[in-house]
N, C-alpha and C positions, 0 to 999 in steps of 0.2 A: 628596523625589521620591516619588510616589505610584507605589504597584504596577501595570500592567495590570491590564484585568479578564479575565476566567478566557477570557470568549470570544475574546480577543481575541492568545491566546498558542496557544493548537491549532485544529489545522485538520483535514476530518473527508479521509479517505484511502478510497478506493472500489475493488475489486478487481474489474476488469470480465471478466475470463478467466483461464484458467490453473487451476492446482489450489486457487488463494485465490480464485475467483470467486464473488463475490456477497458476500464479507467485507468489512465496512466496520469503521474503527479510528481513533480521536481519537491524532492526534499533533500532537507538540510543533512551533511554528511556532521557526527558528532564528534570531536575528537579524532577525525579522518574516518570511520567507521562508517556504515548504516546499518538501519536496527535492524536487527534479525525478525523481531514483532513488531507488527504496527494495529495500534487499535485505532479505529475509525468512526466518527459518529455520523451517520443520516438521520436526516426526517423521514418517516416510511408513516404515509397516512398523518403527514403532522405529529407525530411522536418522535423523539429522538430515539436514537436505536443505535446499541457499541454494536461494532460489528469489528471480530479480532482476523488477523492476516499471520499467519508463518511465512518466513521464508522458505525457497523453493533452492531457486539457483543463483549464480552474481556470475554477471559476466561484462567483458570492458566492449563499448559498443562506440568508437569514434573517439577513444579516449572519453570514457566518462562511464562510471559506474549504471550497470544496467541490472536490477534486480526484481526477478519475479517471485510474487506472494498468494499462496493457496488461503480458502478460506477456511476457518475453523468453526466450523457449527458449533460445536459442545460448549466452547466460550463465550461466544457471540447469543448476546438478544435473539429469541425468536422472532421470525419473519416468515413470510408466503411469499416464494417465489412468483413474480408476473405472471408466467406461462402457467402456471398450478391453480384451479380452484381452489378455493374458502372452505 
């Protein structure tokens, strides 16, 4: 049995809002899949902080899985947005 090729096991994960906006991340495709949810953890302030992502859309971008993720406030840790006063 021959391996996969590289391209063909990650897929590229796009963060369209939220405090990950505009961060994009190669992750591992599961069983040929990608997750529909991704939870994520930052330091905000030296605190670690979940912060959850739904999927949006999946689209094939060069041959390779391209999938965009909105954020879920209601899940996710509170945070203050940069651009927002305290």
């Amino acid at each position: 049995m021959t391996s996969p090729a590289p391209e063909e096991v990650f897929y590229t994960a796009e963060f369209i809002d939220g405090p990950l906006e505009g961060q994009v991340d190669s992750r591992v495709l599961v069983q040929g899949a990608h997750d529909s949810r991704i939870s994520m953890v930052s330091l905000v302030e030296g605190i670690e902080t979940l912060f959850w992502y739904d999927e949006v859309d999946e689209r094939d971008v060069q041959g390779r899985i391209h999938v965009r993720y909105r954020f879920d406030a209601t899940d996710s840790d509170p945070y203050v947005p940069e651009d927002q006063p305290e």
